[in-house]
C-alpha positions, -999 to 999 in steps of 0.1 A, spaced: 192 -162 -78 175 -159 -43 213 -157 -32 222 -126 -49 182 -111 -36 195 -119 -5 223 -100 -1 210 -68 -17 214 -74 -53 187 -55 -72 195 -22 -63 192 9 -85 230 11 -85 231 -28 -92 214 -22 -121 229 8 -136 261 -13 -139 237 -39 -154 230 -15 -178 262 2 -184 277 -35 -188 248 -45 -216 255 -10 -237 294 -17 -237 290 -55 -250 258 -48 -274 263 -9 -282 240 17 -290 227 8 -321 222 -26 -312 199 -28 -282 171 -8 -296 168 -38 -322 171 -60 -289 143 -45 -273 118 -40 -303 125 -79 -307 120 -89 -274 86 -66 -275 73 -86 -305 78 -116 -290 60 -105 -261 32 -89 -285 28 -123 -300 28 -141 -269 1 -117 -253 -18 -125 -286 -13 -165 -288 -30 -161 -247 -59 -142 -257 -66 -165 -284 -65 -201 -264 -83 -177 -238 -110 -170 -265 -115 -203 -278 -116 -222 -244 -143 -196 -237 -160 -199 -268 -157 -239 -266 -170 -240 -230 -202 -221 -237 -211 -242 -273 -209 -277 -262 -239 -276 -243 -256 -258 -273 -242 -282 -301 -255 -315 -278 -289 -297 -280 -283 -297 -315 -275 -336 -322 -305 -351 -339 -322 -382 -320 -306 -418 -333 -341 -434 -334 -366 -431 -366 -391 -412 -360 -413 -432 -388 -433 -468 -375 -425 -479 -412 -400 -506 -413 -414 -533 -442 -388 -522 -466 -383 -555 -489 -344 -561 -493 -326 -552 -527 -321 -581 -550 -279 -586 -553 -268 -577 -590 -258 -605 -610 
């Protein structure tokens, strides 16, 4: 590819016969369903971004909140004579 860049490939002319070579293989009525394909798939792709964007974001700023959160492992009562229960028989 940097071969082709390289010798002046990418031209406007370049790609008019780029173009004029994609019309005669897909025709006229085809590449208009090409292209609203190709921007749906890019729609959804924009969307799946801005979603792990959002939730990274939104993880990031609740984990300090939720260890705030997290109730204390030791009993906050002195009272520990509980008798044990008696095993059915």
């Amino acid at each position: 590819m940097l071969d082709l860049l390289a010798f002046g490939f990418g031209g406007p002319s370049e790609w008019m016969i780029i173009a004029v070579i994609i019309l005669v293989l897909f025709g006229g009525t085809k590449i208009p369903e090409l292209m609203r394909g190709v921007g749906k798939g890019v729609g959804e792709l924009q969307k799946g971004l801005e979603e792990g964007k959002r939730q990274l974001h939104q993880s990031m700023h609740e984990e300090p909140a939720e260890a705030a959160k997290t109730p204390d492992p030791t009993p906050k009562s002195a009272d520990t004579t509980t008798e044990p229960s008696q095993p059915a028989k």
